[in-house]
N, C-alpha and C positions, 0 to 999 in steps of 0.2 A: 368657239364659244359654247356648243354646243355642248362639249366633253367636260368644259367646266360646268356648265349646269348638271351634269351627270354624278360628277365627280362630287358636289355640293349633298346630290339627293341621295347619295351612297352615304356619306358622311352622315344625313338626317337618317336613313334608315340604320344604322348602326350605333349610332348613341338612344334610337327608341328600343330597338329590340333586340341586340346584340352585348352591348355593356350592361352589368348587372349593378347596380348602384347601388348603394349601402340606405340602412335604414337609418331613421334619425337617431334611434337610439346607439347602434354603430359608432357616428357620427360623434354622440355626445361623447362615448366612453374612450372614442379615437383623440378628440380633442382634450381629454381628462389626461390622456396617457404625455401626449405631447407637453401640455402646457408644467405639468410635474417633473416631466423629463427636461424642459426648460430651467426649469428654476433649481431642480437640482444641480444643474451644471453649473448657473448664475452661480450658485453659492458655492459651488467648488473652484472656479477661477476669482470668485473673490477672495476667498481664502488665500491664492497660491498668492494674489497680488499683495494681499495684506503681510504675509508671511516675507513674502520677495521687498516689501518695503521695510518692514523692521530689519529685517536680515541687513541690508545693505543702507539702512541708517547705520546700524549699529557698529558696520566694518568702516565706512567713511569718517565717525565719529572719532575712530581710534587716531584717526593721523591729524585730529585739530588740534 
């Protein structure tokens, strides 16, 4: 039990003084980057699906 307490207080001293943690502004321009990079893609697979569904109306339609 002993070594797990150790193990825990290694863990608390390494996240205080060892990891260097981002600033809030970081923070904000990381989650600017992300959520952009998000929705770029969103609107690129909707596209492909938009694209993929007219396409294959329009070959299905041939053999009505």
């Amino acid at each position: 039990m002993n070594s797990f307490r150790n193990y825990i207080n290694e863990i608390i001293h390494e996240f205080r003084f060892k990891v260097s943690w981002p600033t809030f502004e970081e923070l904000q321009s990381s989650a600017i980057v992300v959520l952009v990079t998000i929705l770029l893609i969103s609107a690129i697979v909707f596209a492909m699906d938009q694209v993929s569904t007219v396409t294959l109306d329009t070959y299905y339609n041939l053999f009505k």
